[in-house]
Backbone as CSV, one residue per row, in Angstrom:
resi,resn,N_x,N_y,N_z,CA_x,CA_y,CA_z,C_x,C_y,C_z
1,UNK,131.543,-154.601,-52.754,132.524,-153.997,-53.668,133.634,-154.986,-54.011
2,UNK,134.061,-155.597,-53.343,135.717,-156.964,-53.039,135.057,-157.776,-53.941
3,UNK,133.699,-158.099,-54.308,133.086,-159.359,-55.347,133.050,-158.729,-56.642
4,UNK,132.815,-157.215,-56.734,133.109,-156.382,-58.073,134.780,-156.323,-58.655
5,UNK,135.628,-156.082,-57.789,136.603,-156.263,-58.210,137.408,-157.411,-58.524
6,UNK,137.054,-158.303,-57.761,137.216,-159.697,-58.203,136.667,-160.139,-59.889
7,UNK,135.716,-160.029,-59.889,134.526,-160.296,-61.147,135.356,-159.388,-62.414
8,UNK,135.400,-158.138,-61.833,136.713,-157.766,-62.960,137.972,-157.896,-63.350
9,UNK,138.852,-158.254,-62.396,139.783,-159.339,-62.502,139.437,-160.183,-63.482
10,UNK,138.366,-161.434,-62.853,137.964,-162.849,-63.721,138.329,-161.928,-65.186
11,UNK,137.201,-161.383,-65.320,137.100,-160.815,-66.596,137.900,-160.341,-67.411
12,UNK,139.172,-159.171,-66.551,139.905,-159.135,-67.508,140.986,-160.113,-68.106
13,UNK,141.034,-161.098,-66.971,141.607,-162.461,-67.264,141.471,-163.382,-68.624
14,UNK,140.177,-163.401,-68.544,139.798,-164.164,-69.650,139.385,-163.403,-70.853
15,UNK,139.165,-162.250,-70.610,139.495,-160.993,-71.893,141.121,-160.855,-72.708
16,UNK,141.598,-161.944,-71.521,143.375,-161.682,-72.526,143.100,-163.404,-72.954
17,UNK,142.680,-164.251,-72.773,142.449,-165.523,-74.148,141.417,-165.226,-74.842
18,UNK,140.313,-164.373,-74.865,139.848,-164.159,-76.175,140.438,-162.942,-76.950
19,UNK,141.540,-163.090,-76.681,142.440,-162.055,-77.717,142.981,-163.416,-78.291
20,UNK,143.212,-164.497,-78.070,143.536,-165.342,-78.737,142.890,-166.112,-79.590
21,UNK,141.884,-166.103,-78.765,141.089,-166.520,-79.646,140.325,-165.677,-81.172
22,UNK,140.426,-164.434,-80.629,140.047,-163.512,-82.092,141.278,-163.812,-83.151
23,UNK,142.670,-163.924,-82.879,143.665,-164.053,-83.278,144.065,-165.324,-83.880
24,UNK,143.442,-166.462,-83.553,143.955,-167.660,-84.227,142.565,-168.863,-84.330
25,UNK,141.100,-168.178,-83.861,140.317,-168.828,-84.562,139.863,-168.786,-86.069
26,UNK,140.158,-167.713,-86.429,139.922,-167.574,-87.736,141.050,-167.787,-88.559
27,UNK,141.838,-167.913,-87.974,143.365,-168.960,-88.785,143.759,-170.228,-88.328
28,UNK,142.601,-170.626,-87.894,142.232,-172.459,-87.618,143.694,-172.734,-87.017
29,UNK,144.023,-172.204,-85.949,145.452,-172.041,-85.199,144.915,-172.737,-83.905
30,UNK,146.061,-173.342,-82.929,145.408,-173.950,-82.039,145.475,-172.916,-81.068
31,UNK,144.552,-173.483,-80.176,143.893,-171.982,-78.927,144.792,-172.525,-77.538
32,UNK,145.653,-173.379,-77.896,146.822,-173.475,-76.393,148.334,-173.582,-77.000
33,UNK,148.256,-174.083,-78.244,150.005,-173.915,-78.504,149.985,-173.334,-79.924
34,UNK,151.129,-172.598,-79.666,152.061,-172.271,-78.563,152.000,-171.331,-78.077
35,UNK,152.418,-170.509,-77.194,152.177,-169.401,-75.981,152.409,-168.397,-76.856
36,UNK,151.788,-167.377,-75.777,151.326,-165.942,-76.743,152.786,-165.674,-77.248
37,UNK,153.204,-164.863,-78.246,154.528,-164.245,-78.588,154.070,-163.161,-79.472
38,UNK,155.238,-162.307,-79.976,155.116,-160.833,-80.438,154.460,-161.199,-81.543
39,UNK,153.595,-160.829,-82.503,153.814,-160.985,-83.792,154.765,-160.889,-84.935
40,UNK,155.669,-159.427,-84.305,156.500,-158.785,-85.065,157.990,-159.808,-84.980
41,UNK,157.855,-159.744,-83.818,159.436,-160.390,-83.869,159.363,-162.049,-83.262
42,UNK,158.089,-162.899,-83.069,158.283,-163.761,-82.770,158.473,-164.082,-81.261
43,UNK,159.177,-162.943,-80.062,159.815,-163.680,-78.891,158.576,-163.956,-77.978
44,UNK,158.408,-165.332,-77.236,157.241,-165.580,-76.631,157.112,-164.584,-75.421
45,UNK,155.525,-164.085,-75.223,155.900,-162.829,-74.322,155.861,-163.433,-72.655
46,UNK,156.652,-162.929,-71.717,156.843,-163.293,-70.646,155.725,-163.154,-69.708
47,UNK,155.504,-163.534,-68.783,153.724,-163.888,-67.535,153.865,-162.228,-67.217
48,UNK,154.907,-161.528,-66.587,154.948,-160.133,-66.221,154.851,-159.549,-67.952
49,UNK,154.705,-160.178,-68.656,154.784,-158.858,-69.852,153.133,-159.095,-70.126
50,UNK,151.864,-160.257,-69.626,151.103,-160.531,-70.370,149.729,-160.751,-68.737
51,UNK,150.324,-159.498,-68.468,149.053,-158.976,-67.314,148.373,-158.084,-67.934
52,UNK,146.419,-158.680,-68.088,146.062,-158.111,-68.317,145.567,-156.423,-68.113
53,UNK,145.356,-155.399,-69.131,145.334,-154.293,-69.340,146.937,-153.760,-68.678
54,UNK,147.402,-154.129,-67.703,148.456,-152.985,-67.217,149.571,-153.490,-67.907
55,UNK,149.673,-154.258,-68.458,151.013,-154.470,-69.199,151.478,-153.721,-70.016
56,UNK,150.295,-153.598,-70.618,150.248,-152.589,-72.045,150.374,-150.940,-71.208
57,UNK,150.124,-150.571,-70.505,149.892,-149.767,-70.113,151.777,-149.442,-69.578
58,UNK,151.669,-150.389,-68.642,153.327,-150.445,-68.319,154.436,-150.315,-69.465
59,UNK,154.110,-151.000,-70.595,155.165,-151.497,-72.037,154.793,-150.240,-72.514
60,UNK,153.848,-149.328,-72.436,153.910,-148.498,-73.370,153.235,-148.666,-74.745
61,UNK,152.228,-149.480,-74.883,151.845,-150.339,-76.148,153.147,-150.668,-76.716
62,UNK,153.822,-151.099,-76.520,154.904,-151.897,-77.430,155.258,-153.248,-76.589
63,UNK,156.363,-154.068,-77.920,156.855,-155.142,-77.237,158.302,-154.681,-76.499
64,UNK,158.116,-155.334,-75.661,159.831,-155.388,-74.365,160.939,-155.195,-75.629
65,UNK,160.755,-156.647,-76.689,161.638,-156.809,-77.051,162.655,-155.588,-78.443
66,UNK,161.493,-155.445,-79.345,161.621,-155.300,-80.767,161.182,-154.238,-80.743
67,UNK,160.482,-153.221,-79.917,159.522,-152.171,-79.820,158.585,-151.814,-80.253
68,UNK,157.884,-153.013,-81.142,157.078,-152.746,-82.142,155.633,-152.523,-81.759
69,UNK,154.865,-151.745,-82.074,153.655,-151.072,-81.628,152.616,-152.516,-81.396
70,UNK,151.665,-152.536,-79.998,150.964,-153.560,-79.567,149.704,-152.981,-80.156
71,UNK,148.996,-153.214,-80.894,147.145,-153.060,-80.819,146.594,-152.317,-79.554
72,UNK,146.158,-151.462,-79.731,144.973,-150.988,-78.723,143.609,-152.020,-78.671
73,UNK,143.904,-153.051,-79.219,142.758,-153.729,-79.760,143.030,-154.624,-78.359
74,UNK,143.781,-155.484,-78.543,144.112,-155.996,-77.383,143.682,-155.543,-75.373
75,UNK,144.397,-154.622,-75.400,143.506,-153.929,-73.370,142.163,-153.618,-73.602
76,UNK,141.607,-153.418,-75.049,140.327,-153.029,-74.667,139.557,-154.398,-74.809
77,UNK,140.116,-155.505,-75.306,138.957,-156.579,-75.215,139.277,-156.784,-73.835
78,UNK,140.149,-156.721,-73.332,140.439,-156.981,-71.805,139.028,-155.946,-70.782
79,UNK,139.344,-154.826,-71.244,138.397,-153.959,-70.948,137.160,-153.893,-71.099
80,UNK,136.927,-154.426,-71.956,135.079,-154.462,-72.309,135.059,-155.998,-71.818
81,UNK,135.076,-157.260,-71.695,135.124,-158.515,-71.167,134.819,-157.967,-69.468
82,UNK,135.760,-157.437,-69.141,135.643,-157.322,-67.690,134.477,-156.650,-67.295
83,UNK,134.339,-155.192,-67.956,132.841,-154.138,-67.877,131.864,-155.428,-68.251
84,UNK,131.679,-156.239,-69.215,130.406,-156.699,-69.118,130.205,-158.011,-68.174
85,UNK,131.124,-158.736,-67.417,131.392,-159.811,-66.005,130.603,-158.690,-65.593
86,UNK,131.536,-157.325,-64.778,130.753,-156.641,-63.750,129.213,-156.034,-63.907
87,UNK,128.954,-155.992,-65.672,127.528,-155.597,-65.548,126.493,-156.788,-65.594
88,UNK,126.826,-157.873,-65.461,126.197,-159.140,-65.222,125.635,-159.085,-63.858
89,UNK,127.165,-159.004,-63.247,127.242,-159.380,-61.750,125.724,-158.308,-60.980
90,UNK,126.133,-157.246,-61.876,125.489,-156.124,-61.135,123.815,-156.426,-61.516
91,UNK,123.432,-156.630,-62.746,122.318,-157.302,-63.077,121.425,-158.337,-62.282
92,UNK,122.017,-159.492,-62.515,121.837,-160.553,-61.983,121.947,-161.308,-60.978
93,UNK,122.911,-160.709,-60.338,123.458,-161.381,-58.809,124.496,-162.400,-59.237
94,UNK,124.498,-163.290,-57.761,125.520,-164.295,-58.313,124.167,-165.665,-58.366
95,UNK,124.802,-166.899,-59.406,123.866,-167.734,-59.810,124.560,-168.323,-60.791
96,UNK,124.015,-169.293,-60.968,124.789,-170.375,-62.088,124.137,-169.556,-63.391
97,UNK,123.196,-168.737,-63.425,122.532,-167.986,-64.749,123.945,-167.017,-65.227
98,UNK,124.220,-166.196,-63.552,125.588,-165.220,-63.691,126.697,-165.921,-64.725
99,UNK,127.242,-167.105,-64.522,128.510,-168.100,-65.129,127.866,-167.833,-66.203
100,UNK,126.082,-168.547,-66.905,126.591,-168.400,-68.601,126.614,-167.063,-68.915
101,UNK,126.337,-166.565,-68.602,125.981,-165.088,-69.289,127.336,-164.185,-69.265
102,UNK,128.324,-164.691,-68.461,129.838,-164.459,-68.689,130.065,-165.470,-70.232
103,UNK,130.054,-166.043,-69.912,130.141,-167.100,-71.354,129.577,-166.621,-72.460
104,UNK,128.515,-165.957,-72.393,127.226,-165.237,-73.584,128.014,-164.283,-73.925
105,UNK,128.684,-162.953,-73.082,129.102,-162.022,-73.247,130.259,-162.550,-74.023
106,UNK,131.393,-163.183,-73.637,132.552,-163.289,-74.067,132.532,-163.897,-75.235
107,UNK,131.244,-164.756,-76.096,131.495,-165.145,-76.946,131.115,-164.259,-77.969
108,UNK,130.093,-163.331,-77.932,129.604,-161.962,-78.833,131.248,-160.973,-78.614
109,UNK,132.264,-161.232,-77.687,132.756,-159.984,-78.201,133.774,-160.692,-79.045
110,UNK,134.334,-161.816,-79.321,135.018,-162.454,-79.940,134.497,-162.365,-81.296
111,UNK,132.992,-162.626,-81.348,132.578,-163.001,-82.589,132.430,-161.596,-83.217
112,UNK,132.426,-160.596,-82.577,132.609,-159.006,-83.185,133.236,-158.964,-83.622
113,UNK,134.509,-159.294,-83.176,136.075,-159.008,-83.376,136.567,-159.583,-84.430
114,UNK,136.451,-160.785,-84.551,136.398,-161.758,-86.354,135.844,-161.353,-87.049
115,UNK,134.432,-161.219,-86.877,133.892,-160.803,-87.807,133.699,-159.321,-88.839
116,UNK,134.668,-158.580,-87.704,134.503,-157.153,-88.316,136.062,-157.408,-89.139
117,UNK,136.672,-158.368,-88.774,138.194,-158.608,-89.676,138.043,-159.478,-90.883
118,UNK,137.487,-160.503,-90.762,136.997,-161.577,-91.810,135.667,-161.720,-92.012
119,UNK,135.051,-161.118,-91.504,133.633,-161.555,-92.188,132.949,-162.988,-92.038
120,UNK,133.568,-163.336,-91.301,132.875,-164.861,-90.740,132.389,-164.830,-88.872
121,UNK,131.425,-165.513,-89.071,131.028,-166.204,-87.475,131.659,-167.596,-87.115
122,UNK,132.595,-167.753,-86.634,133.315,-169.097,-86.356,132.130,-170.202,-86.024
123,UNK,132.174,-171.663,-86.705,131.227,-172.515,-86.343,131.751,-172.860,-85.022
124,UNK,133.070,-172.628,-84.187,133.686,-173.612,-82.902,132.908,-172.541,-82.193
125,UNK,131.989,-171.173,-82.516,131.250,-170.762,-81.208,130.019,-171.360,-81.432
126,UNK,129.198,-170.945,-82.516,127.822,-171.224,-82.801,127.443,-172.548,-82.600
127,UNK,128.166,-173.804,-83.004,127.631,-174.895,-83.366,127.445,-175.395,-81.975
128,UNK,128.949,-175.206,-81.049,128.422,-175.781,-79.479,127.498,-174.721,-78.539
129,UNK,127.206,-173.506,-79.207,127.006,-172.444,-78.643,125.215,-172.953,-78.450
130,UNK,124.790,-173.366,-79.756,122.706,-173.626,-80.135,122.645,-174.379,-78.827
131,UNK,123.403,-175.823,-78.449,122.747,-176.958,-77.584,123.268,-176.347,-76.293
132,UNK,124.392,-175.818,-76.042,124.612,-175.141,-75.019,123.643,-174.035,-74.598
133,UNK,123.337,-173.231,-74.967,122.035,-171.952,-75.167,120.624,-172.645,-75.278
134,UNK,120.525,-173.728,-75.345,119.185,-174.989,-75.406,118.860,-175.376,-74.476
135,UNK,119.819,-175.640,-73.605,120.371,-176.599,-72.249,119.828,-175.253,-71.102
136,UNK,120.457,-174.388,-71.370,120.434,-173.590,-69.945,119.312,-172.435,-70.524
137,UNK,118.716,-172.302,-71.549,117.523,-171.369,-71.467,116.372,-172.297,-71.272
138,UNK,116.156,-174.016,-71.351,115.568,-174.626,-70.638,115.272,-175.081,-69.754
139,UNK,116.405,-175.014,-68.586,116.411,-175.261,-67.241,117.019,-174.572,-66.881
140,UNK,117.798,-173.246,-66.944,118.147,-172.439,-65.903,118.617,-170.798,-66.000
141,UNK,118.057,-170.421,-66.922,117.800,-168.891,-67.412,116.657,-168.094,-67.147
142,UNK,116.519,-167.223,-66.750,114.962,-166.584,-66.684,114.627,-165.949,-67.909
143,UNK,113.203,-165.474,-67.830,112.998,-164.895,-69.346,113.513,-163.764,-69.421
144,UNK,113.687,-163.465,-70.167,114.244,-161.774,-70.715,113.481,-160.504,-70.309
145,UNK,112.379,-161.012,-70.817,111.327,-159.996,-70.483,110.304,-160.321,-69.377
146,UNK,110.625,-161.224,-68.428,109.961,-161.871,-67.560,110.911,-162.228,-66.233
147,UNK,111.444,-161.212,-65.555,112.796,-162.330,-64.741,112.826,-162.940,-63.646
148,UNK,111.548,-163.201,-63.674,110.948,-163.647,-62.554,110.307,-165.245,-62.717
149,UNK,110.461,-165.410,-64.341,110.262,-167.135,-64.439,111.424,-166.998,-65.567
150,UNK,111.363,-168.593,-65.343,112.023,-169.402,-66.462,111.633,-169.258,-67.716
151,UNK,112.463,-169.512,-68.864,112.266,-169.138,-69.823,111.901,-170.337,-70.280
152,UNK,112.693,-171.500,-70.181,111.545,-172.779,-70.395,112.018,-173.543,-71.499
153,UNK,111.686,-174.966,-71.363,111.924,-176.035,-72.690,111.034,-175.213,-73.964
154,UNK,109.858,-175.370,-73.951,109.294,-174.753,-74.831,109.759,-173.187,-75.493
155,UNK,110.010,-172.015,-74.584,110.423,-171.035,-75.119,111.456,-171.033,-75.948
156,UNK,112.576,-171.749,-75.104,113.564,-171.655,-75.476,113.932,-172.436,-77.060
157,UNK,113.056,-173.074,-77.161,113.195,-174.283,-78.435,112.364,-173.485,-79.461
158,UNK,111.514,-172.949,-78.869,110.273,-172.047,-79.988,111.309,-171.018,-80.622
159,UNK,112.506,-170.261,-79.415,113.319,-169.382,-80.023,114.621,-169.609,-80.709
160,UNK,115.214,-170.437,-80.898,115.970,-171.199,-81.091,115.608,-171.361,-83.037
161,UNK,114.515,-172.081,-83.150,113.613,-172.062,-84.327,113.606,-170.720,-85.215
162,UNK,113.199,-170.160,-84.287,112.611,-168.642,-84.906,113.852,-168.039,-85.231
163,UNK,114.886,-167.984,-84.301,116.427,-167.260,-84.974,116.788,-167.761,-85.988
164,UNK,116.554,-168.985,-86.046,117.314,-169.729,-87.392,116.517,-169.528,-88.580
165,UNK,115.429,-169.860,-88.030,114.119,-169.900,-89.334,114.085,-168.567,-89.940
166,UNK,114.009,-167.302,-89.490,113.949,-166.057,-89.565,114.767,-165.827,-90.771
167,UNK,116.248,-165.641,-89.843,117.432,-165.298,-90.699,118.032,-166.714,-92.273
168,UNK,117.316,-167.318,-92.219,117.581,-168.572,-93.126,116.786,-168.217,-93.932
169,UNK,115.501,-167.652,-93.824,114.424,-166.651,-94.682,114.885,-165.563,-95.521
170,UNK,115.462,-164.441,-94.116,116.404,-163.622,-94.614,117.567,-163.873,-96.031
171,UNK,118.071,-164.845,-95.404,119.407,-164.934,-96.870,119.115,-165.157,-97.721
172,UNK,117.690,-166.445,-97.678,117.035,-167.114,-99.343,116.331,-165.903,-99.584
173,UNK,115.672,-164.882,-99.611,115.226,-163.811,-99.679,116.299,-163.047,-100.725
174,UNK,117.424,-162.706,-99.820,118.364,-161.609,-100.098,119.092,-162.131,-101.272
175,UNK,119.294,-163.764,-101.757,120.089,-164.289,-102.260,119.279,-164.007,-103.896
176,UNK,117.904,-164.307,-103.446,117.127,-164.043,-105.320,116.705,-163.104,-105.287
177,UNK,117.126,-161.904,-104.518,116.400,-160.887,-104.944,117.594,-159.945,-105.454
178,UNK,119.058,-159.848,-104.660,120.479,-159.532,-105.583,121.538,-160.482,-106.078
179,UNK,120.808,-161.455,-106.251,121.599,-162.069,-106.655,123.197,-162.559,-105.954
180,UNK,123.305,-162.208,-104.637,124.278,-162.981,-104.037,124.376,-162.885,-102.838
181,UNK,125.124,-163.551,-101.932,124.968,-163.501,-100.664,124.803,-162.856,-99.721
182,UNK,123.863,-162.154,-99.308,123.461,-160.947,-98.578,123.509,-161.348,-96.619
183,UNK,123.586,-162.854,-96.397,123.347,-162.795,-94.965,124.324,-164.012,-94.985
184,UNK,125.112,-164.286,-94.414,126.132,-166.099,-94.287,125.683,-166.513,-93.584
185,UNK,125.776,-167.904,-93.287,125.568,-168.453,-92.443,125.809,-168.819,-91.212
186,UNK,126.923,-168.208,-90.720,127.213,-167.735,-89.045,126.058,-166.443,-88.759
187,UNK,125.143,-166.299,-88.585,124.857,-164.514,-88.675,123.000,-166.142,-88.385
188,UNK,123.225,-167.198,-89.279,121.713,-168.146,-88.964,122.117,-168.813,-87.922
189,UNK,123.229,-168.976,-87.752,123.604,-170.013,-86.450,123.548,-169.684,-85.015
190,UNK,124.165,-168.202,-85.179,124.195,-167.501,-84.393,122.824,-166.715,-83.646
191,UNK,121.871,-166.417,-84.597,121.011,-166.381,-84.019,119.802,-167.330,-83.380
192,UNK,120.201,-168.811,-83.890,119.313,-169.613,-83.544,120.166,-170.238,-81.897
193,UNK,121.643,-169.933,-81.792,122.257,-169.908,-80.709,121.155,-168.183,-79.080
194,UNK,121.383,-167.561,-79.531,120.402,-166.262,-79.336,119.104,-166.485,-79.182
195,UNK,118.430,-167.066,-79.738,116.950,-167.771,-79.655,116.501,-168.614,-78.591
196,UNK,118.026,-169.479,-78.599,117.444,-170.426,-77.390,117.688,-169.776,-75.958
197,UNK,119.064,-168.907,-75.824,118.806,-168.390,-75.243,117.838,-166.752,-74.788
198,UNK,117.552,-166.287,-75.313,116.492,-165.281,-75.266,115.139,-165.447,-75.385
199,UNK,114.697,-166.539,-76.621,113.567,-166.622,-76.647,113.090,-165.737,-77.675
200,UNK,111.642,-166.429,-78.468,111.361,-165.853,-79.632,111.353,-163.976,-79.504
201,UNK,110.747,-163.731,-78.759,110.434,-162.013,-78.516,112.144,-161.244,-78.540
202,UNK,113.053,-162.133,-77.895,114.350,-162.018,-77.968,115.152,-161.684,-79.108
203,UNK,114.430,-162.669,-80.174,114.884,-162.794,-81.447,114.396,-161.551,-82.157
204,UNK,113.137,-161.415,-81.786,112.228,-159.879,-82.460,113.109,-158.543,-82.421
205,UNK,113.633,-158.731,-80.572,113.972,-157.395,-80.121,115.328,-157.455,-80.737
206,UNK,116.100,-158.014,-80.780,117.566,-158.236,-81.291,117.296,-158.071,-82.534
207,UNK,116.797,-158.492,-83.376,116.521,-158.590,-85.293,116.563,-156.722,-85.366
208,UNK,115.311,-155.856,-84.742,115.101,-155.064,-84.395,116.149,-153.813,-83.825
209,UNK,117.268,-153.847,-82.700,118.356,-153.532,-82.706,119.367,-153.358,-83.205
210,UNK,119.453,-154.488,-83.819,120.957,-154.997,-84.731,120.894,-154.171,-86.129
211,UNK,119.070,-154.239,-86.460,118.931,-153.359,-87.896,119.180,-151.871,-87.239
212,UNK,118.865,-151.553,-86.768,118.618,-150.324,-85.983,120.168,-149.299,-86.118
213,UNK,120.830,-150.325,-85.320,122.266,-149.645,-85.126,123.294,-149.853,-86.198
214,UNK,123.038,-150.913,-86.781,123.674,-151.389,-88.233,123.514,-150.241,-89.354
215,UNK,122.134,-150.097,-89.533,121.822,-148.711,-90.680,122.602,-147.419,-90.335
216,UNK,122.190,-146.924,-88.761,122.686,-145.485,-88.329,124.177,-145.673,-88.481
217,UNK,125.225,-146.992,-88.263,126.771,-147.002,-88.409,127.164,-147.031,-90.197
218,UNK,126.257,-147.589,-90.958,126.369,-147.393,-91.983,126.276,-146.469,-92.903
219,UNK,125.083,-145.552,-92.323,124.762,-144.267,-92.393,126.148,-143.535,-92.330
220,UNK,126.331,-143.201,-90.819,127.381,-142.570,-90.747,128.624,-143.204,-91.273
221,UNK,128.493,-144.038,-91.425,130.010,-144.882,-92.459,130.330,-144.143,-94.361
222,UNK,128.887,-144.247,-94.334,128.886,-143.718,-95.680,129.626,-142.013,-96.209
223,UNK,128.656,-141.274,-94.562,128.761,-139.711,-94.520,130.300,-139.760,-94.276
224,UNK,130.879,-140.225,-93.472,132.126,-140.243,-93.502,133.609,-140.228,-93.721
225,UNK,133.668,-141.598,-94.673,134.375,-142.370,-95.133,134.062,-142.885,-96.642
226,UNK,132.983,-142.216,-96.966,132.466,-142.240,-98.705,132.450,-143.749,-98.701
227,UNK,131.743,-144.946,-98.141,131.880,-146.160,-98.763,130.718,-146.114,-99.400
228,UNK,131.258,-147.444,-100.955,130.337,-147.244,-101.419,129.080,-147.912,-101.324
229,UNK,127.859,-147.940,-101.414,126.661,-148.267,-101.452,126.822,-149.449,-101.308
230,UNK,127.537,-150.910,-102.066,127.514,-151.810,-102.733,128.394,-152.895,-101.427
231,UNK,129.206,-152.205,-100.735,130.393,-152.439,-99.418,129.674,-153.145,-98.666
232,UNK,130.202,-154.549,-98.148,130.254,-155.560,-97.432,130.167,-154.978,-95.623
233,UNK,129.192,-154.534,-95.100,129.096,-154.363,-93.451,128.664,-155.825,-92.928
234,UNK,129.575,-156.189,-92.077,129.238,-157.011,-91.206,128.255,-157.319,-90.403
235,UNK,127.305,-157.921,-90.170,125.986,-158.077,-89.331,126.652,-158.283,-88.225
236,UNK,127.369,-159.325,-87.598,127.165,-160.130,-86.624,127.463,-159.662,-85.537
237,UNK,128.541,-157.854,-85.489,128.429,-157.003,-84.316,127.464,-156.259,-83.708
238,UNK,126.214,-156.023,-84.982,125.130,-155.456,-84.655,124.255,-155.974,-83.661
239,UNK,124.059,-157.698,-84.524,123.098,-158.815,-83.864,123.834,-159.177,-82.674
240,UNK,125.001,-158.861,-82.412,125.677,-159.341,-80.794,125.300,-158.121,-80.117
241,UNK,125.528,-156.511,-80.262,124.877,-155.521,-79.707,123.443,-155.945,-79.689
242,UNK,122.388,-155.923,-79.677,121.403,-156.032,-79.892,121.272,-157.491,-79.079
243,UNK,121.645,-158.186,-78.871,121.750,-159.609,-78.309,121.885,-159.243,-76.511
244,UNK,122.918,-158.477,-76.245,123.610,-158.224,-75.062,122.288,-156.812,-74.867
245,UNK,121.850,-155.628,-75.479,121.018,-154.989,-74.681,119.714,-155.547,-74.728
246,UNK,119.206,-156.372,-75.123,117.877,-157.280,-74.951,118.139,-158.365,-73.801
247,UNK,119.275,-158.610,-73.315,119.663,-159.954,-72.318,119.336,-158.465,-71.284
248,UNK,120.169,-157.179,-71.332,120.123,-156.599,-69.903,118.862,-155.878,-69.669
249,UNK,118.110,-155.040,-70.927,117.346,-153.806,-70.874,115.958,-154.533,-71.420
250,UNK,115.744,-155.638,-71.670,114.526,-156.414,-72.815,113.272,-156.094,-71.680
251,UNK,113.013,-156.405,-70.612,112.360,-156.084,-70.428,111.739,-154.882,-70.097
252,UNK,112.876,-153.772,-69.933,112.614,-152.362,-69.821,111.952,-151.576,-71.151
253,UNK,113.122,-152.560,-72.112,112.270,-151.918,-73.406,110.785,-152.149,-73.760
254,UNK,110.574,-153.812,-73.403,108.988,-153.829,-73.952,108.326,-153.566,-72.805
255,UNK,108.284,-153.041,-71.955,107.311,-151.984,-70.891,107.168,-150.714,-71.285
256,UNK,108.315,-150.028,-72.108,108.090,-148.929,-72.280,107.110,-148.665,-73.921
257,UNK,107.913,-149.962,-74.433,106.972,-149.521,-75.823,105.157,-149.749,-75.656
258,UNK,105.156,-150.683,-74.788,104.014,-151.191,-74.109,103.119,-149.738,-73.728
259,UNK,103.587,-149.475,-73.352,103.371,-148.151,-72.194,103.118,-147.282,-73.318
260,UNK,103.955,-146.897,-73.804,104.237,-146.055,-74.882,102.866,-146.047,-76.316
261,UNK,102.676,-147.372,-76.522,101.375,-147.987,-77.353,100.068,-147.757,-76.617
262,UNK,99.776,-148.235,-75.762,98.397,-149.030,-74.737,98.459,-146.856,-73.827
C-alpha cells in the first residue's frame, strides 16, 4: 500500500508541470521560466500555495491574492496523472517498462488537453516521443497483447510504420475527398509514436477505439449542444483514450473478441 501512495504522490507531482506544460506549450513559452504565477493578477504563486490537488482545495479554487477563480482544470490533471502512475503500478509492477509508461500516460494527457483547446498535437511530444517509443518497444516493453514477450525491434518498427502510414492515408484520403484538412499532422506523428510503442495490432485496436468513442461523444455532442455537422472535433483525445485502454485491457480485448468469433 506505502508504494501506492507514494506512486500517487510522484504522480500528482508531476501532474502539476504538465499543467504547465498544457499552458505554455502551445504558446511556445518556456517550460522553466518563469515560475508558476496567477494568470489574473500576475503574483508568482508561493511552494505552500502550489501543492498539488490540496491547494486548490485549501484556496478554495481561487488565488491567495486577487481572488480570482482557479480552473478545475488544473487538480484534476493532478488527479488523473496520479490515477493513471497508480494504475500502471497496479498493472505492471515495478520495472523500467513501469517509468515509460508513466511517461506514455503523462504525455496523452497533456496532448488531450492542447488539443481539445487548440487543435494541435505539439511536435516537442511526438517528434522525441517516435525514437523514444522505438527505443523501448524494442528492447524493453512487452507486447500488448502478449505480456509475456517482448514486443521487439521488428514489431515495434512494423508499428511505428503502420501508425504513420495508416493515418497519412487517412488525411490524403480525407483531404480529396472534402476538400480540406480532415486529419493534421500531430494526430500522424502521434500515432506512429503509438505504433512503436504498441505495435501494429496496437495501432488496429486504438484506430478502432478512438473511432468508437469519438463518434458516440460527437453523437452526443450534436444531441446536446446542437453542433453543427460541419464542427471541428478533435481526434487526438480519442486516439490517446484508445492508446491508454489498448496499453492496459489489449490483450483482454482480443481474447474476448477471439472468443467471441472462433
Amino acid at each position: 500500500m506505502f508504494i501506492y501512495i507514494i506512486t500517487f504522490i510522484l504522480g500528482s507531482v508531476i501532474g502539476s508541470f504538465l499543467n504547465v506544460c498544457i499552458y505554455r506549450m502551445p504558446r511556445k513559452l518556456s517550460l522553466v521560466f518563469p515560475s508558476s504565477r496567477c494568470p489574473d493578477c500576475g503574483v508568482p504563486i508561493k511552494p505552500y500555495d502550489n501543492i498539488p490537488i490540496l491547494s486548490y482545495l485549501f484556496l478554495g479554487g481561487k488565488c491567495r491574492v486577487c481572488k480570482s477563480g482557479i480552473s478545475f482544470r488544473y487538480p484534476l490533471v493532478e488527479l488523473l496523472n496520479a490515477a493513471f502512475y497508480v494504475m500502471v503500478l497496479w498493472r505492471f509492477g515495478l520495472g523500467w517498462d513501469t517509468v515509460f509508461y508513466f511517461i506514455f500516460c503523462s504525455a496523452f494527457i497533456v496532448i488531450t488537453f492542447i488539443d481539445v483547446d487548440f487543435q494541435i498535437i505539439p511536435d516537442r511530444i511526438t517528434l522525441p516521443g517516435i525514437p523514444l517509443g522505438l527505443l523501448a518497444g524494442s528492447f524493453l516493453l512487452p507486447d500488448p497483447f502478449m505480456r509475456y514477450e517482448l514486443l521487439g525491434i521488428k514489431s515495434s518498427f512494423i508499428g511505428a510504420a503502420a501508425g504513420f502510414g495508416l493515418y497519412a492515408l487517412i488525411a490524403t484520403a480525407g483531404y480529396r475527398i472534402f476538400k480540406k484538412e480532415a486529419m493534421g499532422g500531430g494526430d500522424i506523428k502521434m500515432m506512429a509514436m503509438v505504433g512503436g510503442v504498441l505495435g501494429w495490432k496496437g495501432v488496429i485496436l486504438t484506430t478502432f477505439l478512438g473511432s468508437l468513442t469519438g463518434s458516440i461523444i460527437g453523437i452526443l455532442s450534436l444531441l446536446v449542444r446542437g453542433r453543427e455537422k460541419g464542427s471541428l472535433i478533435p481526434f487526438g483525445p480519442f486516439l490517446a483514450l484508445g492508446s491508454l485502454i489498448t496499453l492496459f485491457y489489449g490483450q483482454e480485448i482480443l481474447t474476448w473478441y477471439l472468443t467471441g468469433l472462433f
